[in-house]
ROBA-481562 format. One line per 2 residues: their letters; for each residue x, y, z of N, C-alpha, C, O. Coordinates in Angstrom, 3 decimals. Example, Ala and Ser with C-alpha at 12.3 -4.5 7.8 and 13.67 -1.06 7.14 Angstrom:
BEGIN
as	13.190 -5.690 7.800 12.300 -4.500 7.800 13.200 -3.300 7.800 14.236 -3.319 8.465  12.850 -2.250 7.080 13.670 -1.060 7.140 12.900 0.030 7.870 13.409 1.138 8.039 .
END
This chain:
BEGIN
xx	-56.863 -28.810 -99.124 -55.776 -27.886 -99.422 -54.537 -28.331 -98.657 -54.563 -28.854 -97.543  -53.534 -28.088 -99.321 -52.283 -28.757 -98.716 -51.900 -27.359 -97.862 -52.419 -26.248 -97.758 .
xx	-50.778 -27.981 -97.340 -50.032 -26.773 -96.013 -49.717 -25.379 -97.120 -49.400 -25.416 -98.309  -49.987 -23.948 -96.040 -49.780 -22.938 -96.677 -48.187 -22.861 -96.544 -47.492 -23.241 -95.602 .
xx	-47.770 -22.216 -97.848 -46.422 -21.953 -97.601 -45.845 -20.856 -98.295 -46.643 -20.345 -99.080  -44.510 -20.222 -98.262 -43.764 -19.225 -98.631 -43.012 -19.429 -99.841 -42.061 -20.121 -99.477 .
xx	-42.908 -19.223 -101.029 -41.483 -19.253 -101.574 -40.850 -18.075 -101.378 -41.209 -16.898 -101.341  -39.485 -18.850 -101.221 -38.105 -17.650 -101.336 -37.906 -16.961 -102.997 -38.215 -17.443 -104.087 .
xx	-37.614 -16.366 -102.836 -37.487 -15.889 -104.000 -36.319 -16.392 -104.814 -36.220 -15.826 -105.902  -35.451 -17.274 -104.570 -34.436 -18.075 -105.313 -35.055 -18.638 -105.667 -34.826 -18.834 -106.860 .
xx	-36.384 -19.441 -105.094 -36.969 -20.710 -105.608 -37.860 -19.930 -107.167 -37.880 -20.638 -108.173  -38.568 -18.440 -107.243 -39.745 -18.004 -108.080 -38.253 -18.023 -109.358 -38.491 -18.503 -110.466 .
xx	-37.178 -17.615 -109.135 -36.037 -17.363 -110.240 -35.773 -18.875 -110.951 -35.908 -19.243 -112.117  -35.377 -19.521 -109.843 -34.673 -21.186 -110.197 -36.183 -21.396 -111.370 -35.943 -21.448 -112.576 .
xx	-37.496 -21.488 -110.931 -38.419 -22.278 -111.572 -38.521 -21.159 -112.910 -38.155 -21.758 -113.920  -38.752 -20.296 -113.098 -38.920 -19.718 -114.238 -37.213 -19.545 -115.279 -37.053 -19.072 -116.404 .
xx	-36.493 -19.969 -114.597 -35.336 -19.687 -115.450 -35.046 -20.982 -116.084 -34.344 -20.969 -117.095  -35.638 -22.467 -115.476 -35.546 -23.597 -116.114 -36.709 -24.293 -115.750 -36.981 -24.658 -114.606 .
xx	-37.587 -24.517 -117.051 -38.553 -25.724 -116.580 -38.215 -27.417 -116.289 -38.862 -28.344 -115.801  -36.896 -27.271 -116.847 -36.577 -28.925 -116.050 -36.487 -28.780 -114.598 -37.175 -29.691 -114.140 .
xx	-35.949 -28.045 -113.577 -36.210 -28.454 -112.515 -37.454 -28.410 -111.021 -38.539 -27.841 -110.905  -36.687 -29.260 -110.101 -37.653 -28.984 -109.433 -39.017 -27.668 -109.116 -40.240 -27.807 -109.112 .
xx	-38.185 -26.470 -108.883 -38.531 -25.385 -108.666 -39.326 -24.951 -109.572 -40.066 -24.114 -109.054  -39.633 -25.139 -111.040 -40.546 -25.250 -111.885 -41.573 -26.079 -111.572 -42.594 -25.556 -111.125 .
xx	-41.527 -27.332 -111.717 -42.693 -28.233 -110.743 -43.476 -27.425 -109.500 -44.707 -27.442 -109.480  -42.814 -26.805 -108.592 -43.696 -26.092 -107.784 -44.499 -25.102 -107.963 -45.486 -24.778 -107.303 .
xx	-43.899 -24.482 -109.171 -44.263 -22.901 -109.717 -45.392 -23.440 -110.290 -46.430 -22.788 -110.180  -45.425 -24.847 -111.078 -47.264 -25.464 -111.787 -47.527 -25.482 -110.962 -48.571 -24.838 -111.061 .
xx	-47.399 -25.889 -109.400 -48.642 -26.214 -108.601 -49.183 -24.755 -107.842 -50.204 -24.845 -107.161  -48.703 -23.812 -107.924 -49.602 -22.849 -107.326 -50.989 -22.765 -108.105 -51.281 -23.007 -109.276 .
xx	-51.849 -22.262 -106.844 -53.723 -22.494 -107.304 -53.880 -23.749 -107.135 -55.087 -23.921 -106.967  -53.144 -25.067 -107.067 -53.538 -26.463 -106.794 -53.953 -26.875 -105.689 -53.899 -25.929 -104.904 .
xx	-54.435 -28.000 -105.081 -54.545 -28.306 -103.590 -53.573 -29.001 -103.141 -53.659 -29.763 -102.178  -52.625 -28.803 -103.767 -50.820 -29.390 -103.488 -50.324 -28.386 -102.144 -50.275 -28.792 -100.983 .
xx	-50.029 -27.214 -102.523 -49.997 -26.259 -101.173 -50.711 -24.851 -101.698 -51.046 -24.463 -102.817  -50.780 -24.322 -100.489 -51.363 -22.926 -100.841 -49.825 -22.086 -100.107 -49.128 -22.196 -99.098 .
xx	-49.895 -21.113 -101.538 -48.434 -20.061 -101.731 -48.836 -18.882 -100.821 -49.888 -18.363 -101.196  -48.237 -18.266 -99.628 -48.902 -17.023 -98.903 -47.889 -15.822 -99.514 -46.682 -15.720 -99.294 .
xx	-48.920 -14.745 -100.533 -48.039 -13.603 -100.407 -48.241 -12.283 -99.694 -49.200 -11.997 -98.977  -47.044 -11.403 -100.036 -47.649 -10.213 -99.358 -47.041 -9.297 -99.913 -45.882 -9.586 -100.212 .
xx	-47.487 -7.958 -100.253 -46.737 -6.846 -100.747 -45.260 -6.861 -101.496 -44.781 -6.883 -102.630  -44.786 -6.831 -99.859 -43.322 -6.441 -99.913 -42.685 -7.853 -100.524 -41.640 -7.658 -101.145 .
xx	-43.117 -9.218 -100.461 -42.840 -10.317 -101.549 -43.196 -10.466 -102.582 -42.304 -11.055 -103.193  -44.121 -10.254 -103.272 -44.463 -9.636 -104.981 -43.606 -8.688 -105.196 -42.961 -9.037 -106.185 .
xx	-43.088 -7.271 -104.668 -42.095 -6.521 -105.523 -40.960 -7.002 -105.652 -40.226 -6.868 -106.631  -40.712 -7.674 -104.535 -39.310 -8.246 -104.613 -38.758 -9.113 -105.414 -37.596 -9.107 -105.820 .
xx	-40.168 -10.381 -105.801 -40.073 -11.045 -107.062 -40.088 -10.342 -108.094 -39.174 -10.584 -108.882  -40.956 -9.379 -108.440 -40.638 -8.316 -109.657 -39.363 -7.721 -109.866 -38.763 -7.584 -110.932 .
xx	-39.002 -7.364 -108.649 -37.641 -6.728 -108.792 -36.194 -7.857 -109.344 -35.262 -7.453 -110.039  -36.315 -9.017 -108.923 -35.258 -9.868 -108.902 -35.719 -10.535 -110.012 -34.891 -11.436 -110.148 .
xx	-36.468 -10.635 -110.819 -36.785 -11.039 -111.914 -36.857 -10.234 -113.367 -36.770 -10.566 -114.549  -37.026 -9.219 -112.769 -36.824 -7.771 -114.104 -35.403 -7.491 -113.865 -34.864 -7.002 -114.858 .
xx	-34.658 -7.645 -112.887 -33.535 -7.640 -113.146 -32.641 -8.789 -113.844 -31.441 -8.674 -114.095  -33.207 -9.586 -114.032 -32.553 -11.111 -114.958 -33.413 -11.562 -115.937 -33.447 -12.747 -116.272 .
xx	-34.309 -10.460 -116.560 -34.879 -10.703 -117.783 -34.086 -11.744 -118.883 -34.555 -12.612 -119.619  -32.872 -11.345 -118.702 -31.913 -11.893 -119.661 -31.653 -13.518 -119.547 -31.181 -14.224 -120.438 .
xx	-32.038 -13.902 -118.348 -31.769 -15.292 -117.873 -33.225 -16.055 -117.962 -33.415 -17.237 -117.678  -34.375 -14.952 -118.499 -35.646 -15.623 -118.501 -35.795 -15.786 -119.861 -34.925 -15.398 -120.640 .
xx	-37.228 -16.540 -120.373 -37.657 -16.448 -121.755 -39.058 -15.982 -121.249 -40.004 -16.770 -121.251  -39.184 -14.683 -120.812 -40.420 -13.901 -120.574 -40.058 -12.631 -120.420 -39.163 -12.226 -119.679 .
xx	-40.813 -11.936 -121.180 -40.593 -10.218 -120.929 -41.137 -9.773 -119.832 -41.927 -10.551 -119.298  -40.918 -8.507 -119.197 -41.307 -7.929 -118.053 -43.025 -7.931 -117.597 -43.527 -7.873 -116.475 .
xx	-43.777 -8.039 -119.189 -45.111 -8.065 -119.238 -45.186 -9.385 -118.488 -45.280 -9.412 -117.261  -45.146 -10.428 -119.206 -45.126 -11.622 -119.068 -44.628 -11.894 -117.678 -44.915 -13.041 -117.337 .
xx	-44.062 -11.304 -116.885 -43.837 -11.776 -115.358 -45.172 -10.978 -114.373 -45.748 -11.601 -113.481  -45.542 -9.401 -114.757 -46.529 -9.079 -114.754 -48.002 -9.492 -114.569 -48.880 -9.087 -113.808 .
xx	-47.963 -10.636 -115.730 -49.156 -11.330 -115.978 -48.841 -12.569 -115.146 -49.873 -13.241 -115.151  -47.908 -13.179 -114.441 -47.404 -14.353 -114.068 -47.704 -13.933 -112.408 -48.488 -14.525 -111.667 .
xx	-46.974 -12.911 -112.103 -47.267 -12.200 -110.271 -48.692 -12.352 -110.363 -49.194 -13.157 -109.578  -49.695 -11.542 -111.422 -51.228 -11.442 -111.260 -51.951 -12.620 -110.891 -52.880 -12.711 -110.089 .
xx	-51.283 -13.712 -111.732 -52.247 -15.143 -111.452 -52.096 -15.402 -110.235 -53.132 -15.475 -109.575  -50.534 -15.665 -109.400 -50.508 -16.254 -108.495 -51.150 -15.446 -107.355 -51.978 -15.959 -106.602 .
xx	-50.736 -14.137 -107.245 -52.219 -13.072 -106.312 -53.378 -13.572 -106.137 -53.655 -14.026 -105.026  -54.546 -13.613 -107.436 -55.352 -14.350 -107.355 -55.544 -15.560 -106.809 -56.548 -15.840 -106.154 .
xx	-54.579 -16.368 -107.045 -54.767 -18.100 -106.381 -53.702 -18.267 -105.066 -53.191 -19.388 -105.072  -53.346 -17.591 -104.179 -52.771 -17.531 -102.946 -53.417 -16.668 -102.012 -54.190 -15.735 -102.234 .
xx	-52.967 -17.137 -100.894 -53.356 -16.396 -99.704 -52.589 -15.406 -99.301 -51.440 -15.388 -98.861  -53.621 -14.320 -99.573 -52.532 -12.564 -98.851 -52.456 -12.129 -98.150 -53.501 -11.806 -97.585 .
xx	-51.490 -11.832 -97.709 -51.296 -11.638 -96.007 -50.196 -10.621 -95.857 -49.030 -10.812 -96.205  -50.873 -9.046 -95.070 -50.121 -8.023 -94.877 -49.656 -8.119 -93.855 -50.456 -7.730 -93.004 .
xx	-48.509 -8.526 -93.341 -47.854 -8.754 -92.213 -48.675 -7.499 -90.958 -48.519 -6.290 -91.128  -49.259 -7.888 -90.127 -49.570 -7.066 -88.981 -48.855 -7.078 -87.950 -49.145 -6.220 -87.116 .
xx	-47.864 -7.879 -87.671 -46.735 -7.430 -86.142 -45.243 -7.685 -87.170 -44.969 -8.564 -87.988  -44.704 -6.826 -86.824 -42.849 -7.149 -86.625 -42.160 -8.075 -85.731 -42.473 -8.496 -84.617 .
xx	-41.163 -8.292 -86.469 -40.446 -9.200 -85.549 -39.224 -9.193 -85.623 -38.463 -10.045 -85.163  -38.960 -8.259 -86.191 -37.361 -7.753 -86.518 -36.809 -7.645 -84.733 -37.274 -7.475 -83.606 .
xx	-35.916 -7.805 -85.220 -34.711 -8.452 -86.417 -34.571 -10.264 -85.510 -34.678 -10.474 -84.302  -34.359 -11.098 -86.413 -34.969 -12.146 -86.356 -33.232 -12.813 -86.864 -32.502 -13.650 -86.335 .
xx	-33.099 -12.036 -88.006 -32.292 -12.786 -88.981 -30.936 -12.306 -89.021 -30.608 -11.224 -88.533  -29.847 -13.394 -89.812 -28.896 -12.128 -89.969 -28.627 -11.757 -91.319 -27.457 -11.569 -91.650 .
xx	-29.567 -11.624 -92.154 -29.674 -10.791 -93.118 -31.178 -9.967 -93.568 -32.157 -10.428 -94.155  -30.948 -8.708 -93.091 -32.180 -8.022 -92.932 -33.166 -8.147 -93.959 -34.369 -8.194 -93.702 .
xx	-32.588 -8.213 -95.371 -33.123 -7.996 -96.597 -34.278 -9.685 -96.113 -35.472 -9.427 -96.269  -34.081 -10.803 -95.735 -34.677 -11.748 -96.071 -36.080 -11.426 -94.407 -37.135 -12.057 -94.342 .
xx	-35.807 -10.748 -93.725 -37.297 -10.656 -92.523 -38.247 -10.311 -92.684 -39.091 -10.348 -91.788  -38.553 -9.727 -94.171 -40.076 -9.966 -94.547 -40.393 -11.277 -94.756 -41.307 -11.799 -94.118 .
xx	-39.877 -11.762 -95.411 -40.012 -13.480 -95.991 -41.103 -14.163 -94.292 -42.277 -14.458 -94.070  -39.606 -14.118 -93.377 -40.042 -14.589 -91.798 -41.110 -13.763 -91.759 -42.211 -14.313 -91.770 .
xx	-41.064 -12.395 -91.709 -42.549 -12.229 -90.604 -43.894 -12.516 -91.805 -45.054 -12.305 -91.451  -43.576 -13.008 -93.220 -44.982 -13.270 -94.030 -45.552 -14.524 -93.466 -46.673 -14.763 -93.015 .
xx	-44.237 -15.442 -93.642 -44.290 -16.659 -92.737 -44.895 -16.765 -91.519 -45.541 -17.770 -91.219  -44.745 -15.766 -90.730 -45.193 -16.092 -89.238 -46.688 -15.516 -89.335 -47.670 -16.097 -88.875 .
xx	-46.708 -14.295 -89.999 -48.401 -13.567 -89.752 -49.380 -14.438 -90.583 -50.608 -14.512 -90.574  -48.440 -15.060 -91.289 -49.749 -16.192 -92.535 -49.490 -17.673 -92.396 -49.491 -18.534 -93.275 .
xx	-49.244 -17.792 -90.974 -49.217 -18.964 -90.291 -48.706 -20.206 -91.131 -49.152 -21.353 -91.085  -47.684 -19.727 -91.898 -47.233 -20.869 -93.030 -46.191 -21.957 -92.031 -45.418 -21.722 -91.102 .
xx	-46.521 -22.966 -92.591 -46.205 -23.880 -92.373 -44.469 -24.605 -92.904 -43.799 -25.426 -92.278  -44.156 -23.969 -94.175 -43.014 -24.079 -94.774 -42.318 -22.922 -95.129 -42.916 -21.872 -95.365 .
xx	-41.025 -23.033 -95.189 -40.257 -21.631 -95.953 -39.391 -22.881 -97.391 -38.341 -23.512 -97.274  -40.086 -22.843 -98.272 -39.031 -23.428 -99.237 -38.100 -22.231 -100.064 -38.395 -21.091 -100.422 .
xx	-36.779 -23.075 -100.199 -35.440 -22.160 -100.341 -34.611 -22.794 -100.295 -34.779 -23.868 -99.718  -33.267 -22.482 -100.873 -32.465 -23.376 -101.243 -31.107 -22.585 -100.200 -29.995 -23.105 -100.111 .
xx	-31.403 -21.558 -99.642 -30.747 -21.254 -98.453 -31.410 -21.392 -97.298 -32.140 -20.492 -96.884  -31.206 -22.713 -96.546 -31.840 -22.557 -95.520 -31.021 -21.759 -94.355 -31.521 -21.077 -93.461 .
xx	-30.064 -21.934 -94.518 -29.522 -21.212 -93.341 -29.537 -19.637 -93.010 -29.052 -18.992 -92.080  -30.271 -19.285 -94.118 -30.490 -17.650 -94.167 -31.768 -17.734 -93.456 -32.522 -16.797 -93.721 .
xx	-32.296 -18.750 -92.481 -33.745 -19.076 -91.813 -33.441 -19.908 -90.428 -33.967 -20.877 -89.881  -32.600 -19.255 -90.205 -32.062 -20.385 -88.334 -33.341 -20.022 -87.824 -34.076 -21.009 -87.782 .
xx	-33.891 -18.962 -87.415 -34.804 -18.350 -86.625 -36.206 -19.126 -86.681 -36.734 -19.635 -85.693  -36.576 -19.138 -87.595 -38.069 -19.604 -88.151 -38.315 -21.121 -87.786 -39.459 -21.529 -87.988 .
xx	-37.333 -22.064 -87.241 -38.619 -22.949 -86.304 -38.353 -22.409 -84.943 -37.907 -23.210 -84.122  -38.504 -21.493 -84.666 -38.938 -20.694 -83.168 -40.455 -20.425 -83.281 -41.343 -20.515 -82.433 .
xx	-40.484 -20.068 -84.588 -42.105 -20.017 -84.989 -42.647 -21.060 -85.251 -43.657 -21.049 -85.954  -42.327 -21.778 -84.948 -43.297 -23.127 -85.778 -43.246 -23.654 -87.034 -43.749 -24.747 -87.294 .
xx	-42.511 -22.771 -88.082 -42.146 -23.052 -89.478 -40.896 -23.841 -89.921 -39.743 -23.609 -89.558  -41.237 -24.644 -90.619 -40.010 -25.643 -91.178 -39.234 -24.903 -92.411 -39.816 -24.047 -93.077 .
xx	-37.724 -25.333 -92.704 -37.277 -24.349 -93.702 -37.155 -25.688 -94.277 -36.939 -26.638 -93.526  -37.264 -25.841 -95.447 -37.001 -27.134 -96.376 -36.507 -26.908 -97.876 -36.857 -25.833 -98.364 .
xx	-36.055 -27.410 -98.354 -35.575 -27.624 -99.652 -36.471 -27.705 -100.630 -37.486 -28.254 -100.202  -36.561 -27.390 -101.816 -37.675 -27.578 -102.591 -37.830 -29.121 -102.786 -38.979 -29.550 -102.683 .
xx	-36.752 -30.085 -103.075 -36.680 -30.995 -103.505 -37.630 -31.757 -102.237 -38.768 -32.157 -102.484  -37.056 -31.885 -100.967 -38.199 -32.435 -99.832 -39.381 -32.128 -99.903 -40.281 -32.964 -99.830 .
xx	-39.556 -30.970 -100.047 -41.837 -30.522 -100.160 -42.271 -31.119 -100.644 -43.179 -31.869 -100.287  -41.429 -30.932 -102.367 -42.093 -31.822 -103.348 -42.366 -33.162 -102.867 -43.576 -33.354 -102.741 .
xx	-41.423 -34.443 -102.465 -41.520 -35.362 -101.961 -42.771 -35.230 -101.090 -43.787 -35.773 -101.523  -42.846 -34.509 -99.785 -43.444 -34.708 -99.094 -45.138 -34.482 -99.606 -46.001 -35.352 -99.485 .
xx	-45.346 -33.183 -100.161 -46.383 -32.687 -100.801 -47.166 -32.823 -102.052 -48.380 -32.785 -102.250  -46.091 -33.002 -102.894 -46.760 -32.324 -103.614 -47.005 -34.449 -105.459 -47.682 -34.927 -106.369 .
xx	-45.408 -34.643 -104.342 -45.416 -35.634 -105.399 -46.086 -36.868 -105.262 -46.198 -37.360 -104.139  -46.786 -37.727 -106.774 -47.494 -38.646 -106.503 -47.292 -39.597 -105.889 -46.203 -40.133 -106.096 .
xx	-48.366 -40.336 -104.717 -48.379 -41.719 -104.253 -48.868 -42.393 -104.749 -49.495 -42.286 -105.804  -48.650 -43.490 -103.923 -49.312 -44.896 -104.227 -48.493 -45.615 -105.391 -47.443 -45.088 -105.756 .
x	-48.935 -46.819 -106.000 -48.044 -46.916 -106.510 -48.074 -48.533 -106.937 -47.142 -49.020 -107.577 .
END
């Protein structure tokens, strides 16, 4: 199994709103032994929420994201944050993300804002770009 990790929720929008890019590529590999995705509560609604709100920018109905949150539940690791660590950040809305990260010992925060993540290698977590993981993780060697 590859390193556990977080998506931001720019990254669950970017990949379902276009399958040409990167961020789509990652969204196939959840359930793979590429990485394991850690969620938790308060990050499933939030993808529901930010995604039923841009239905219009998707080609999936509200069901269809429904059925899309369910799979990845099943094939990730869940993790109910048990300590706080607020306030961490300087935007409150994103310190669940950090403390899912820190209580589910993830290893990555991929996101295309990293700087909304100064805090998180205090924990041990790297903030990276989708485009680097992939490289590092997920894309083929050898050659």
């Amino acid at each position: 199994m590859g390193p556990r990790v977080v998506l931001d929720t720019n990254i669950i929008l970017s990949g379902l709103r276009s399958s040409a890019g990167i961020s789509a590529v990652l969204l196939e590999q959840i359930g793979t032994s590429s990485f394991e995705l850690a969620l938790s509560n308060a990050l499933v609604y939030e993808y529901e929420d930010v995604l039923s709100r841009h239905l219009n920018l998707l080609a999936f109905t509200l069901e269809d994201i429904h059925n899309i949150l369910g799979v990845w539940a099943r094939n990730s690791h869940w993790q109910e944050p048990y300590f706080r660590w607020r306030p961490q950040l300087s935007d409150p809305k994103d310190e669940h993300v950090l403390e899912l990260a820190i209580n589910a010992r993830a290893r990555y925060i991929v996101t295309f804002n990293i700087k909304d993540f100064v805090a998180a290698p205090r924990f041990g977590i790297e903030v990276i770009l989708p485009l680097e993981f992939w490289r590092r993780h997920v894309a083929p060697t050898g050659g």
